[in-house]
C-alpha positions as CSV (number, residue, x, y, z in Angstrom):
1,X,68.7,45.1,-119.7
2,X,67.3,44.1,-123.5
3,X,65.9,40.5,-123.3
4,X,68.4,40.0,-126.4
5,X,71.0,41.6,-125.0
6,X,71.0,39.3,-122.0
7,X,70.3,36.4,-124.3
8,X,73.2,37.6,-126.8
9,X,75.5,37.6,-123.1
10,X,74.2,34.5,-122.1
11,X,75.1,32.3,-126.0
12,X,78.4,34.1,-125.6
13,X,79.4,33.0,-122.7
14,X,77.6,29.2,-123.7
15,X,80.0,28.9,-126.6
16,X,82.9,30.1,-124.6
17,X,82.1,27.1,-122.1
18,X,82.9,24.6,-125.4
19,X,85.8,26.6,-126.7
20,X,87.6,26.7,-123.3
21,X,86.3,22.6,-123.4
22,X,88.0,22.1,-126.5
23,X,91.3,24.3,-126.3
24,X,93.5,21.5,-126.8
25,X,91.5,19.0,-128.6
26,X,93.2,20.4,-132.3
27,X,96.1,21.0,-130.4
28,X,97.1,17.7,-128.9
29,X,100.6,16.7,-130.1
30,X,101.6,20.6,-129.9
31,X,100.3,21.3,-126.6
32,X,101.8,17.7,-125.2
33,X,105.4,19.5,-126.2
34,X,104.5,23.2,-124.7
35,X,103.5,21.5,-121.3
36,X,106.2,19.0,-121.2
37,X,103.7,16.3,-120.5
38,X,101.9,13.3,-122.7
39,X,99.8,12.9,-125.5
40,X,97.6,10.8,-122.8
41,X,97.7,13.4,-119.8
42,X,96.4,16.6,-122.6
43,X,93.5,14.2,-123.3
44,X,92.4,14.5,-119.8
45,X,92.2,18.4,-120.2
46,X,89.4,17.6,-122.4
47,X,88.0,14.6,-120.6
48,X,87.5,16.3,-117.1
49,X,84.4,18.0,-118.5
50,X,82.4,15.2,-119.0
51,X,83.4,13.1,-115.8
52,X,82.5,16.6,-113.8
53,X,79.3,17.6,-115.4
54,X,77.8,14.2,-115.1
55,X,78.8,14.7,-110.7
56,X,77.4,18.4,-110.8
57,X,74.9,18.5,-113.5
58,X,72.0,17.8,-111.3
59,X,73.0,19.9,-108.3
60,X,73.7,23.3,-110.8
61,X,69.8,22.3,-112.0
62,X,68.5,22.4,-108.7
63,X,70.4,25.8,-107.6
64,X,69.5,27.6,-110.5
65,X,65.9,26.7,-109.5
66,X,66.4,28.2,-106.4
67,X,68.8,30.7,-106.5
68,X,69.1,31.5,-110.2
69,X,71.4,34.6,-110.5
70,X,73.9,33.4,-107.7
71,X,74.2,30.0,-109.4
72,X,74.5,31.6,-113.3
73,X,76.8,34.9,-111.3
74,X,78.9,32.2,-110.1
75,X,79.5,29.9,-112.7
76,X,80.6,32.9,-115.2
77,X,82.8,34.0,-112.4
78,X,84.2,30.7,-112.3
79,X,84.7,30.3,-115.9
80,X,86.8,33.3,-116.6
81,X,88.9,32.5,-113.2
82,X,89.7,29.2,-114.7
83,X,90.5,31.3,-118.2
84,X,92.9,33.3,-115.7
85,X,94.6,30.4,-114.5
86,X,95.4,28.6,-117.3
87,X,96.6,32.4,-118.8
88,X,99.2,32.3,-115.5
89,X,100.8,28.9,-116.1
90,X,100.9,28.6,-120.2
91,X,103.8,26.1,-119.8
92,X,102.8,23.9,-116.6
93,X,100.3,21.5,-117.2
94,X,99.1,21.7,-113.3
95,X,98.0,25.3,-114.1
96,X,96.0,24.1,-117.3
97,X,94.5,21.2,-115.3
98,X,93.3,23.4,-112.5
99,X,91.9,25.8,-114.9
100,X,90.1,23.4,-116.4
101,X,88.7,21.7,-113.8
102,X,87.7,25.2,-112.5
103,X,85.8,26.0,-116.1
104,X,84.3,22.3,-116.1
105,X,82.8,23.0,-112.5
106,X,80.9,26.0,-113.9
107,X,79.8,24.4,-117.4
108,X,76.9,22.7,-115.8
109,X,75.5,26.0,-113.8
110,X,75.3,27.7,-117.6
111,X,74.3,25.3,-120.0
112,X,71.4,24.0,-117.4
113,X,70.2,27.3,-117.4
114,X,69.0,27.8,-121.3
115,X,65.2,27.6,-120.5
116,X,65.3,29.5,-117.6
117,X,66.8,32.1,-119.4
118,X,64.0,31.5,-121.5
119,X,61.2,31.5,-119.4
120,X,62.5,34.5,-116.9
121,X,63.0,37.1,-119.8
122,X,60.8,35.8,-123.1
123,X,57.3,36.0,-123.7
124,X,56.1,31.7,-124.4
125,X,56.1,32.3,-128.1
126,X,59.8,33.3,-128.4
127,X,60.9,30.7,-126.0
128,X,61.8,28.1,-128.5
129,X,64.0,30.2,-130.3
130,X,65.9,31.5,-127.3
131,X,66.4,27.7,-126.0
132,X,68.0,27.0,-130.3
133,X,69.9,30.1,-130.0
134,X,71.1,29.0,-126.7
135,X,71.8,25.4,-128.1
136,X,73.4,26.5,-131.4
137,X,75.6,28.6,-129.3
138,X,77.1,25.2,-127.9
139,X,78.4,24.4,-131.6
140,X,79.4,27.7,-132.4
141,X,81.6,27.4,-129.8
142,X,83.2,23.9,-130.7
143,X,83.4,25.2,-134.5
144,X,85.5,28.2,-133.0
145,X,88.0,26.0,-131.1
146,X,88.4,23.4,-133.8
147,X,89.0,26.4,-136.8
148,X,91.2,29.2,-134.9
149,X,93.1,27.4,-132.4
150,X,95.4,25.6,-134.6
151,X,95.5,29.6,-136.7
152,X,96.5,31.4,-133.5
153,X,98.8,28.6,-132.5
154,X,100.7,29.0,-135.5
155,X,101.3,32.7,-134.8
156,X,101.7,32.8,-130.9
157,X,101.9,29.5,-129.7
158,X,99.8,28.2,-126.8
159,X,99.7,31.1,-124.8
160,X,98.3,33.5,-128.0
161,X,95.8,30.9,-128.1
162,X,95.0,30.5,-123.9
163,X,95.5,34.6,-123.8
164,X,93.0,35.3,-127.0
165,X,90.1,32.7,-125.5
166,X,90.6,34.2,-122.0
167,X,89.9,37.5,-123.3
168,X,86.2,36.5,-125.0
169,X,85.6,34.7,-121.9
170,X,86.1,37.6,-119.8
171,X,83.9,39.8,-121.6
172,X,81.2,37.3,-122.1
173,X,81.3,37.0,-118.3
174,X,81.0,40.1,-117.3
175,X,78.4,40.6,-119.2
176,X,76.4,37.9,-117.9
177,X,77.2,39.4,-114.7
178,X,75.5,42.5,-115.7
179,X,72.7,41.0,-116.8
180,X,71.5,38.2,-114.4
181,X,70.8,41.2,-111.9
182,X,68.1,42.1,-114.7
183,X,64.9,41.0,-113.0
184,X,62.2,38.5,-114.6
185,X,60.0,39.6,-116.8
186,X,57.9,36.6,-116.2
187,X,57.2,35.2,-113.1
188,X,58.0,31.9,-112.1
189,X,56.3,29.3,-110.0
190,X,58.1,28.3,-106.8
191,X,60.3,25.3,-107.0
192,X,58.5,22.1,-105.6
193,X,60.4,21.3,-102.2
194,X,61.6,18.1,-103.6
195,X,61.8,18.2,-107.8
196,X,63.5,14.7,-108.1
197,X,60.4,12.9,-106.6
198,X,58.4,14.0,-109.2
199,X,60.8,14.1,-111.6
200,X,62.9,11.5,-111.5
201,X,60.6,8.9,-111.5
202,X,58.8,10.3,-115.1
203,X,58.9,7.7,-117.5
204,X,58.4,10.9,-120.3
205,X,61.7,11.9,-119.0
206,X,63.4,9.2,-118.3
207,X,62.6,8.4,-122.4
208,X,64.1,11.8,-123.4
209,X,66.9,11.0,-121.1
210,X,67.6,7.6,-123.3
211,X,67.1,9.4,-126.7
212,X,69.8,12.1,-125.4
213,X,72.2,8.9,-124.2
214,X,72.3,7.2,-127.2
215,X,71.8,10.2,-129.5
216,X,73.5,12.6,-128.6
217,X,76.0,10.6,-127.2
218,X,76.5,9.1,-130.7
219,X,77.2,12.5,-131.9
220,X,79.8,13.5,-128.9
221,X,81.2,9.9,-129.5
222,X,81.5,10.5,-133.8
223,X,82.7,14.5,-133.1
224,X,85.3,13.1,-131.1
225,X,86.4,9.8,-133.6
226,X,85.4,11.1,-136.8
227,X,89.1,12.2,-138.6
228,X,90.6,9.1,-137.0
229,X,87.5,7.2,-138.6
230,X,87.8,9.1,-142.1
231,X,91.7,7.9,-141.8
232,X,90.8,5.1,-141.9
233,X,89.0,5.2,-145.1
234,X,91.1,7.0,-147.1
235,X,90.5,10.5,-146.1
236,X,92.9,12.6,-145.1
237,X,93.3,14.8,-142.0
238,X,92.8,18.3,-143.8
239,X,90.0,16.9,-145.5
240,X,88.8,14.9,-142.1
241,X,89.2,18.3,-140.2
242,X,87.0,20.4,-143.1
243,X,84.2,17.4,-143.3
244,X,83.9,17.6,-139.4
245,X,83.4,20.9,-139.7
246,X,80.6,20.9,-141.9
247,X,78.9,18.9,-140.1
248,X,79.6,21.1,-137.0
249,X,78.2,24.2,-138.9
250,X,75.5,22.3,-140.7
251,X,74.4,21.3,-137.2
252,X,74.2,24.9,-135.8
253,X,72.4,26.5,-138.4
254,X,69.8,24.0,-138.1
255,X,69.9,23.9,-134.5
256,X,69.2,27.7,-134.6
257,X,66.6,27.1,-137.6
258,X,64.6,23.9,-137.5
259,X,63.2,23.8,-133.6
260,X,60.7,27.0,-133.9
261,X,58.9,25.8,-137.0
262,X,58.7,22.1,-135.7
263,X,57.4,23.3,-132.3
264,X,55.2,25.8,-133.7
265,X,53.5,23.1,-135.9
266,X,53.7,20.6,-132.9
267,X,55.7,18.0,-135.0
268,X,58.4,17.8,-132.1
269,X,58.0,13.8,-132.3
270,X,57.8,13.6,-135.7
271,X,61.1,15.4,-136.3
272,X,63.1,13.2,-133.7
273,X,62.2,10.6,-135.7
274,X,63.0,11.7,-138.5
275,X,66.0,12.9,-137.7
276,X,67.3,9.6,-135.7
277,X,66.3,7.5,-139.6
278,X,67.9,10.1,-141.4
279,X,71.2,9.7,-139.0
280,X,71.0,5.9,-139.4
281,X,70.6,6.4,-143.3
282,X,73.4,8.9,-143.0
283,X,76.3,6.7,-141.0
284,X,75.6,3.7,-143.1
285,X,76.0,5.5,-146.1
286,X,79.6,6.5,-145.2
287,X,79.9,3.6,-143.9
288,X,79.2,1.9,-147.4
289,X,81.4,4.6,-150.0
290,X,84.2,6.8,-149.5
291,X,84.4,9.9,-151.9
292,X,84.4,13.2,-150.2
293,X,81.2,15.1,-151.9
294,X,79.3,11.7,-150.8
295,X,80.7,11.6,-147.6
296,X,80.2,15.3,-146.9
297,X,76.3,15.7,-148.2
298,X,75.6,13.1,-146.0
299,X,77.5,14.2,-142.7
300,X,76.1,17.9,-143.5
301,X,72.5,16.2,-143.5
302,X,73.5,14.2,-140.5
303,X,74.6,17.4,-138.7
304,X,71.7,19.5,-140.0
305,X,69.2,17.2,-138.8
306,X,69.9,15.4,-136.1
307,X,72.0,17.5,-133.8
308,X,69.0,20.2,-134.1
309,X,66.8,17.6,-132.2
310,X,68.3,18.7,-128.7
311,X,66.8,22.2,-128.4
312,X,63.4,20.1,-129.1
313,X,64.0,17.5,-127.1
314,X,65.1,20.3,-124.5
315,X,61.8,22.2,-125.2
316,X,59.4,19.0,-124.7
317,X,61.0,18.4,-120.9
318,X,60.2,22.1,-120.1
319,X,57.0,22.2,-121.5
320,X,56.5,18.5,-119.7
321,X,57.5,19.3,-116.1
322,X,56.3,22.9,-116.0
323,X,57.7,26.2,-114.7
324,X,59.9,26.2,-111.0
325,X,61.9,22.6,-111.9
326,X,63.3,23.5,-115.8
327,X,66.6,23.8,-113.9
328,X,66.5,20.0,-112.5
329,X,64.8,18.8,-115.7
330,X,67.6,19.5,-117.8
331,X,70.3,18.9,-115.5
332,X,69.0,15.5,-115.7
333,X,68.8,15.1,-119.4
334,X,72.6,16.8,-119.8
335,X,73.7,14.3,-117.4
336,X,72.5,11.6,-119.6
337,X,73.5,12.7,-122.5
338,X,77.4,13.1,-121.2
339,X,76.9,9.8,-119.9
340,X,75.9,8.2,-123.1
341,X,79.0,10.4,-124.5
342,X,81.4,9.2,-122.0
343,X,80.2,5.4,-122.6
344,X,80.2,5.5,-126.5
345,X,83.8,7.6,-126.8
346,X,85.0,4.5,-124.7
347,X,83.1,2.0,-126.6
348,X,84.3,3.1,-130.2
349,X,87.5,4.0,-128.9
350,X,88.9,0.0,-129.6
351,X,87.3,0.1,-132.5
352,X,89.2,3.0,-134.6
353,X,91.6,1.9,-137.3
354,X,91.3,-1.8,-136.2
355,X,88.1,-2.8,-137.3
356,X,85.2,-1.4,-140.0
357,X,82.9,-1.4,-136.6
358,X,82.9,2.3,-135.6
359,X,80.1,3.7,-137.6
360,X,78.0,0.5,-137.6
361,X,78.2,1.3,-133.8
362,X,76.8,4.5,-134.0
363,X,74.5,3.2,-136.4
364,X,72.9,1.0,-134.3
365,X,73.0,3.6,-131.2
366,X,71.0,5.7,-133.1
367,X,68.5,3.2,-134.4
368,X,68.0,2.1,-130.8
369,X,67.0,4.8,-129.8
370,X,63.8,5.2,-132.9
371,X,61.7,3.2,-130.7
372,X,62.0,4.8,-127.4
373,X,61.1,8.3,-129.7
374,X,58.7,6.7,-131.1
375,X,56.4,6.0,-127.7
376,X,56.6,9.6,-126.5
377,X,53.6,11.3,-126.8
378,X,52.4,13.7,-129.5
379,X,52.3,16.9,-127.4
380,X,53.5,17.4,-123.9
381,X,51.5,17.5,-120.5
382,X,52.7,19.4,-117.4
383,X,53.6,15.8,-114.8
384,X,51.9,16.8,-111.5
385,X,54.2,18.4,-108.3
């Protein structure tokens, strides 16, 4: 098969992962009704992905080192049976719980396998571009949830909605299906017999595990708070919802733009630190006035900027540990960076329409994290195995 073809497969199915993630996430008062069940027990359709990928992320690295098409087979397989499942219950929430759990087991088998994708069917200088494809993929698929889901709901209910993502998802998977069985085009080193001992102990990425923590985590944490957050200050939910948005899309396009002319001019720190000062400049200044163009330039430069730093920050840990261990490496760094997600949703959860603390939070998150950027080296070396 194509090398795009298997990449366009392999985004598809990548943004179905978020979509399926975030089915109820626009949804949450409607779907509490259709299910018969709580605003409170919805919330952990959504909040099973994190607590799961942070158990399996890790383990899915280390078997797509080793058995790469199995591990990627599998998880598609996975992710449209949990599609199916939630498609055979639409009114019972123990049908959409076991779907999702289903779906959340797979996520971390495909969206730990970006650079191996990368570096089994792309020549090195396309490789970048594959991993921001891969990672813009991610927010294409959160945009998709958060624009049609309330659209189709309003025509079909929840099971238009559960039938119409299950359908994608099926075709995305058996298309990936199709095209894992496509051989390497470039060879691969073996997998060391024990990646975690030289890997785990790296301070290089143990400090591109922190910057994911706090900064990305900030960005899961403000994705997940923002309306309630823009309520607060005046801004309605239509307009909340549209400014999220934005910032969404801003966020892919320069996910899918910025990383291959920042690698290819080697300015991978420089960016992230650019991007983290521009994301402190950004929150404060929301943080300080209220009036939607203001508030959306500034979340659209937010988005644009620093949510395009993880394909880098993606690309430095597989250029740093080498070829045979990508798998591992960015198990690892996912892990972290749901962790840091999980903690700051949690953390700024108190905070929301009680106190003016929420974005100062994030704010200082992000700022934390400038100096750990700031003593990673200029260009990466392969760590010794």
């Amino acid at each position: 098969m194509n090398r795009w073809a298997i990449l366009g497969g392999y985004a598809l199915l990548s943004a179905c992962t978020q979509t399926l993630w975030l089915t109820y996430a626009p949804l949450t008062v409607e779907s509490a009704a259709a299910l018969h069940t709580s605003v409170a027990h919805v919330g952990w359709l959504s909040a099973v992905f994190q607590l799961l990928f942070i158990l399996l992320s890790v383990p899915a690295g280390r078997a797509l080192d080793r058995r790469f098409g199995l591990a990627l087979g599998g998880g598609a397989a996975l992710t449209a049976t949990g599609a199916l499942l939630r498609v055979a219950g639409p009114d019972g929430f123990g049908w959409q719980l076991a779907g999702q759990c289903l779906i959340a087991v797979a996520q971390p088998f495909i969206l730990n396998a970006v650079t191996e994708i990368a570096d089994r069917y792309f020549p090195p200088h396309e490789r970048t571009l594959v991993v921001s494809v891969g990672t813009a993929s991610l927010f294409l698929g959160i945009l998709i949830s958060m624009m049609t889901g309330p659209l189709v709901y309003a025509h079909g209910g929840l099971s238009a909605v559960l039938d119409s993502q299950l359908a994608v998802t099926a075709l995305a998977a058996a298309w990936v299906t199709v095209a894992v069985r496509s051989p390497a085009r470039h060879a691969a080193r073996a997998p060391v017999a024990r990646p975690d001992a030289a890997l785990y102990r790296d301070p290089i990425l143990w400090r591109l595990g922190v910057l994911l923590f706090l900064g990305y985590g900030a960005f899961i944490s403000l994705s997940t708070w923002l309306e309630a957050i823009l309520n607060g200050y005046g801004i309605g939910s239509v307009q909340s919802g549209t400014l999220t948005g934005l910032m969404i899309l801003a966020g892919m396009i320069g996910s899918a733009v910025l990383p291959p002319l920042v690698v290819a001019r080697h300015l991978d720190r420089r960016m992230i630190l650019a991007s983290l000062a521009l994301g402190v400049t950004a929150l404060a200044a929301v943080a300080w006035h209220h009036s939607l163009p203001w508030v959306g330039a500034w979340l659209a430069l937010c988005g644009l900027f620093t949510m395009s730093t993880l394909p880098v920050i993606l690309h430095l840990a597989e250029q740093h540990v080498g070829e045979g261990v990508q798998g591992a490496a960015v198990g690892f760094l996912l892990l972290l960076s749901n962790a840091g997600g999980l903690v700051l949703v949690l953390v700024v959860q108190p905070l929301v329409g009680v106190t003016p603390w929420p974005l100062p939070v994030l704010t200082l998150a992000l700022a934390l994290a400038w100096p750990v950027a700031y003593r990673l080296p200029g260009r990466a070396r392969v760590i010794p195995t």
